[in-house]
Every structure is written in C-alpha cells, then in structure tokens.
N, C-alpha and C positions, 0 to 999 in steps of 0.2 A: 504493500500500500504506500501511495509517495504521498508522508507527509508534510511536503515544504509548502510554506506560510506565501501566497499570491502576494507579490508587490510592485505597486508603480510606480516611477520614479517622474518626476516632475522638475524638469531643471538639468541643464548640459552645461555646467561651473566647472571647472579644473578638475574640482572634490568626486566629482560625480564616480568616475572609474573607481577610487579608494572604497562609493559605497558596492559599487555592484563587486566587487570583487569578494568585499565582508558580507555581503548578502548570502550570496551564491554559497560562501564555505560556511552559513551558519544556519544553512535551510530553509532558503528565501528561495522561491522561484520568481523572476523577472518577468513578471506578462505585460508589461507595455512601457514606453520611454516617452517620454515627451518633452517639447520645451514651449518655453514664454517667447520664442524667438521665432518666426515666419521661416526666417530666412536661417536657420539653425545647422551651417556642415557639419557643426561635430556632431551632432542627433545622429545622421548617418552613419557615421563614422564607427559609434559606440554599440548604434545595431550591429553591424556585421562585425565588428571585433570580437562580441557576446553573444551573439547569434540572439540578438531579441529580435523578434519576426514582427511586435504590433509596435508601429511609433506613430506619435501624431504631432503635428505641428503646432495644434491647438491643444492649448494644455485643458478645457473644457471638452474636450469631445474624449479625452486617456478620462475623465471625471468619472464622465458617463457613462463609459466602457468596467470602470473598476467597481463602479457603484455597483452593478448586478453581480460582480465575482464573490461568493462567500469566503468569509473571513480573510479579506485582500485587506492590506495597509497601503499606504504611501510613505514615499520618502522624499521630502523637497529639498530641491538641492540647487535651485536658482539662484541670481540676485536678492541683495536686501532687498531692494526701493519693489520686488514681485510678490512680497512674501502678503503681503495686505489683500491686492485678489484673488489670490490662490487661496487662502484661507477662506474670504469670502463666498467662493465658488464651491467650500467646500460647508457651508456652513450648515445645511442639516446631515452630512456625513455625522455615522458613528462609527467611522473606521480609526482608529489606531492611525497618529501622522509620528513622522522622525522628519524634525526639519531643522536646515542645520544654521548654526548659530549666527547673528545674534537675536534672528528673526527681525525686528524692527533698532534700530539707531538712536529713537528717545521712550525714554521709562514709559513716556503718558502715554503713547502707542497700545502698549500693550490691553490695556482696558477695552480696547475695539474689538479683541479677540474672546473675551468672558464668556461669549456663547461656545466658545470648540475647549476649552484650558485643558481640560480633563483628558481629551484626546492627544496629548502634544508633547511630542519626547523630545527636548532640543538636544541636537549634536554637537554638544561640549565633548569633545572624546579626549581630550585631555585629563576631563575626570577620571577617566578611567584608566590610565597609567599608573602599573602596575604598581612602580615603585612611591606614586603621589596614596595610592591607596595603604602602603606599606607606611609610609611616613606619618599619614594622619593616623594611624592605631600606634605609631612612635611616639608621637609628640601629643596624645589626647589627654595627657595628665600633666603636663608641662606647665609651669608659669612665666612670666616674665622672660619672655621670648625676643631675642631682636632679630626681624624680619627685614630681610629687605631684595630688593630687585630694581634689577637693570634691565631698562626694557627698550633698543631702539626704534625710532618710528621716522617715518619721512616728512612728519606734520603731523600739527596735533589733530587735525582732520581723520587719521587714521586709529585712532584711540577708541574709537566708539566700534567700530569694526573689525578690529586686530588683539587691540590691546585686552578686549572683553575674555582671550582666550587665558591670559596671565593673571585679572582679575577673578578670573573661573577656578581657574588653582587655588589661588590662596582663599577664597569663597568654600573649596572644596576643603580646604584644611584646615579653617578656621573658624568659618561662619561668622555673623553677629560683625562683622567688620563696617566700623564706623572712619568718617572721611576726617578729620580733626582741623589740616590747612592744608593749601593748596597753593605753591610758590612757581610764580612764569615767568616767564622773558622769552628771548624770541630763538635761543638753541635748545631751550630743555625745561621740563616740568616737574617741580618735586611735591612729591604726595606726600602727607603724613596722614597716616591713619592708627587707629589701632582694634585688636580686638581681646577678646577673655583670657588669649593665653600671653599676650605681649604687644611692644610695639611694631609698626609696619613703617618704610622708609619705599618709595616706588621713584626714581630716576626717567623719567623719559627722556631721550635722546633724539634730539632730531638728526635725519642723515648721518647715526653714525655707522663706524665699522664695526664698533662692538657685539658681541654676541647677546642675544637674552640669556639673563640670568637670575637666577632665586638662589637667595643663600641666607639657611635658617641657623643663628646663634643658640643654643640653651649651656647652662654651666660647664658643660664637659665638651658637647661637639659642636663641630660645623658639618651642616647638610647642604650641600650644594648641585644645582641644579644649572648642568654647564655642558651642554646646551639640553634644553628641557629633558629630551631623553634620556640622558644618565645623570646616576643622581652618585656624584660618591660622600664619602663621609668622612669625617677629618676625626681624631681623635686626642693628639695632641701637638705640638710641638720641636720639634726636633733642630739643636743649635748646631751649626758645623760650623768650625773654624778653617777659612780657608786662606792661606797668607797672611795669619795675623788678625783676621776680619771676620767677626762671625756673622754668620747666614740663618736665618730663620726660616727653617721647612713646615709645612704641615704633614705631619704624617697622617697616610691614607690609609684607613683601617677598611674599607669596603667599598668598591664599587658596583655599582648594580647598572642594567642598559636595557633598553627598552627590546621587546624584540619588532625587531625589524627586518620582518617577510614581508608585511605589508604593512600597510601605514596606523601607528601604536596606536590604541585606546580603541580603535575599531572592531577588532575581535570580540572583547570585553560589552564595547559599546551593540554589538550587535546581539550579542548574548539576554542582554539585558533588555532590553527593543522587544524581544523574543517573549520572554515573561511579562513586558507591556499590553503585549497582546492580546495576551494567557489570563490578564488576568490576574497574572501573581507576584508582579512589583510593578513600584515607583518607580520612575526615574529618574535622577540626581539634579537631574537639569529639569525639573517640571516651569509651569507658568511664572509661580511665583520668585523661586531663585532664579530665573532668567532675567527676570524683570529687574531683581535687587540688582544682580550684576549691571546689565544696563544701568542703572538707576547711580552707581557707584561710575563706570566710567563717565556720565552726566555729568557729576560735580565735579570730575579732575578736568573735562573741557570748560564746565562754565558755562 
C-alpha cells in the first residue's frame, strides 16, 4: 500500500528543489508544481528534473486540483510580497500548509491570516538543526548568559527577510527575548536585547566579509556557531609561549556539523511537517512565534 502524504508545491524560489528533495525522502509524493509566475522557466525545469507530470502556471487552478486530493498539503515556497494571495486563495482550505519563512515583512500583516493560523507550519529549518536542538536542552538551566552574534547584511532592508532566520535561533533557544536598544549609523546596527537566561549583543554589518556568527558565553564554555552549521565548543584556555610572547588558544573540547546530504534542518523539518499533518505535533514555527520573530526584526529596522 503506498502511503506517501499528496503534496503541492506553490512557488519556483531557489529553496524550492531543497523542499522537493526533503519531501520525496520523507514520504511526500509531488502531485503538482506550480508558480505565481506566467512566465515561470524554472516551473519546467523542476518538472522534468523530478519527473512531476501536473504543473500549472496559475497557482489557483494547482488550488483547485489539490483541493479534491484527500489528505494533500501544500508547501509555499514563492516570494514574500505572494504569500498574502496565496493564503487568501487558500482560505476555506483545511489542508495542512508548510510555507517558508518569513511569510509576511511587518508583525501587523500577520493578523490578515487568523482565519488559516492553525493550518500553517513556517519553514524556519534552522530550528531544526541538530546541534541548535542539542544546545537548547544545554543551556535550558543556565543563567546569566552572554549572547551575542554577528550577522552580515547588504542593508538594513534585508533584516526583515534574512536576518529573521538568526533571530529564529536564538527565539529557538531562548524565547521571551525582549528588544532593550537599538544603536544605527549608516555601516552597522547594534541590538541589545535580553532574555531569562542572559544578555543578547546582535552586530549587523552592512557589506561585510565576515561570516554569520553566534557565540554563547556561560561560566565555563564558549559555544560557537561559525558558520551556522557547526557548532564547536571551547572549554578553556590554553597559554603558549612563543618567542618570549604568550598566545592565548581556546581549546576545542567538541565539535559537532551539521549533516550535509542535503540542505540541514530539512530532514528534521520534514519529519515534523509529517506529524503536522497526522495530527500529532506543533510546529516550532506556528503563527504566533512567526509573528514574535517578525515582530522583533521590526524594532531593530524601526
């Protein structure tokens, strides 16, 4: 008996292939592709790469088609500024949606949606990094924490979009995080924030080279997060003297990495999607922490 879970995908974005590939290996079958786009070559493309046989140009006619398939979901995976009709078009749908982050750009948006919330798994798959889940059962008894992150960006225009995925982290490991001040100028933005287990320090960089980075303080270690997917762990100190001159090492008690077959948090992220379905979980990322996040990048743009 084949029981893989019917789904439609709505939206030809970069992201789109990372979801059909995490569909496909978690027992999603693909019955139709569509975009927000007339004129969409990659739609083509993604069919016969995957061998989907149903695509439509109009993401309302894949609506209508998926609406009669029992127990079909969707997965949106278009533009921001599409995510508003597409919801709408879906609005007496009770199917199961997985739509990927940050759904809308300003906190107050989201209230337009309080008719579908219930149905709506956002694709924060960063949550689900193996090691951010390992870290939060780490540090969930911790106090007086020093948080902080380096986060480049090209403008602060991309903060509401980008940046939402590095506030989704520490959201994920933190919660309750409050915005405290908010310091600009025209190369960089510093956040203070904090939450129950310590304070938060957030750097925006405009145009730089630097890489993103999280790097968590408590009494004994450093947890760092360089480049998101691996996380190692520092545990003390180490002085060498070299020519007279001492040097200050961190020694590295543990390194952990994400795996990378396909692209991290996806697996997990699909897993979970799965028992959304079922019936038998939340999702990390429902309406309401979508929104806080949004709601938090808000006040570091202003």
């Amino acid at each position: 008996m084949n029981n893989n879970i019917p789904l439609t995908i709505i939206g030809t974005s970069r992201i789109t292939e990372h979801h059909i590939i995490s569909a496909k290996k978690n027992g999603f079958k693909i019955i139709a592709l569509s975009s927000t786009r007339v004129k969409s070559n990659y739609l083509r493309k993604l069919s016969k790469k995957f061998n989907i046989n149903k695509i439509f140009y109009n993401f309302k006619e894949s609506i209508k088609y998926t609406e009669k398939v029992k127990n079909a979901a969707y997965v949106i995976t278009c533009k921001t500024i599409d995510n508003h009709k597409i919801l709408m078009a879906l609005k007496k749908s009770k199917k199961k949606i997985l739509i990927e982050k940050p759904i809308f750009e300003n906190f107050l948006d989201f209230k337009k949606i309080n008719f579908i919330k219930k149905n709506i798994f956002t694709g924060y798959n960063r949550m689900y990094y193996q090691n951010i889940i390992f870290l939060k059962k780490l540090l969930s008894k911790k106090k007086n924490l020093l948080i902080r992150a380096t986060v480049p960006e090209d403008s602060i225009n991309d903060i509401n979009k980008n940046s939402c995925h590095i506030i989704s982290i520490l959201y994920s490991l933190f919660e309750k995080i409050k915005t405290n001040k908010v310091i600009k100028n025209k190369n960089h933005i510093i956040c203070y924030m904090s939450c129950n287990q310590g304070q938060i320090v957030i750097f925006f960089n405009f145009k730089s080279s630097e890489n993103t980075e999280i790097k968590i303080n408590d009494e004994k270690n450093i947890y760092k997060f360089s480049p998101l997917e691996k996380l190692t762990i520092y545990n003390k100190i180490i002085i060498k003297n070299i020519n007279g001159l001492n040097s200050y090492h961190p020694n590295v008690q543990k390194i952990k990495t994400e795996n990378m077959n396909f692209k991290p948090g996806f697996d997990k992220q699909y897993k979970e999607f799965k028992k959304f379905i079922k019936g038998k979980a939340l999702p990390k990322a429902n309406i309401t922490v979508s929104k806080e996040i949004i709601k938090l990048c808000n006040k570091i743009v202003g």
